[in-house]
N, C-alpha and C positions, 0 to 999 in steps of 0.2 A: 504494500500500500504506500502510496505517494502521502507524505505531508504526515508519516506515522496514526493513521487512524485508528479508531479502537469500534467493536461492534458488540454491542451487552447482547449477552445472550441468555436466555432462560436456565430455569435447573434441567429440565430436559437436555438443552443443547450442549451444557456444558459437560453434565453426565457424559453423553456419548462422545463429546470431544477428549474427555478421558480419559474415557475406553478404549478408543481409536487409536490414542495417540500412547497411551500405556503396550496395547498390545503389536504398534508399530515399532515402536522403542524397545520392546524384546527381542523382538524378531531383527530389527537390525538398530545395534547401540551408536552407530553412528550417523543417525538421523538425530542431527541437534535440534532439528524443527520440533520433531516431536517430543522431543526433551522437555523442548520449549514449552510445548503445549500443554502437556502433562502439567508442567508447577504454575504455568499460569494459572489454569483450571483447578487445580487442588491448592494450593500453595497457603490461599486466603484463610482458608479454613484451616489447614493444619497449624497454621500463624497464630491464627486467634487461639485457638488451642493451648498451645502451650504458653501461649500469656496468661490464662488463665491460671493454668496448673501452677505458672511462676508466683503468680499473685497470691496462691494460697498456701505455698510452703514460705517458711522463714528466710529461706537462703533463696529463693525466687524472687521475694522480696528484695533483697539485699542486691541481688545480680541487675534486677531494674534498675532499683535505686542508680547504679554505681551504671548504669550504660552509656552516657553521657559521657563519661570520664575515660573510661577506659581504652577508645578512640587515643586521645589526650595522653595516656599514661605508655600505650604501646608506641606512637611516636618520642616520647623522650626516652624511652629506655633505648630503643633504633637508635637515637641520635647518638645518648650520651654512652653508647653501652652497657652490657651487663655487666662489667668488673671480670670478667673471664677472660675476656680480650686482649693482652695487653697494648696491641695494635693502635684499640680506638681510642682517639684522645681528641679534643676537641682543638688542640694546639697543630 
């Protein structure tokens, strides 16, 4: 599609998009289309999902909480190194 479009589709349609595209993807794994299609169509819901499940354990909590950050925390450790290194220095 030209100009990235998107096309909503029912739970019927998206069921069978799937299915379709689940049991294309077995049959051959290097159809990234169908890869594609597959976590579009599932993706949302297995998402919501485990946010919930996070929301309801103490350390689900904590992992939200801190999701923000942790972006943030992996780029200065990159930067500044782990201490393992003796290589990386900022000098």
């Amino acid at each position: 599609m030209i100009g990235g479009g998107r096309i909503q589709l029912n739970g019927w349609q998206q069921a069978a998009v799937a299915v379709g595209s689940a049991v294309g993807a077995l049959l051959d794994p290097r159809r990234a289309d169908l890869i594609a299609a597959l976590g579009e169509t599932t993706g949302k819901h297995a998402f919501e999902r485990v946010v919930e499940r996070m929301k309801k354990s103490p350390e689900g909590r904590v992992g939200l909480s801190l999701s923000l950050y942790l972006p943030l925390i992996s780029c200065i450790i990159h930067f500044l190194g782990d201490g393992r290194n003796s290589s990386s220095s900022l000098v």
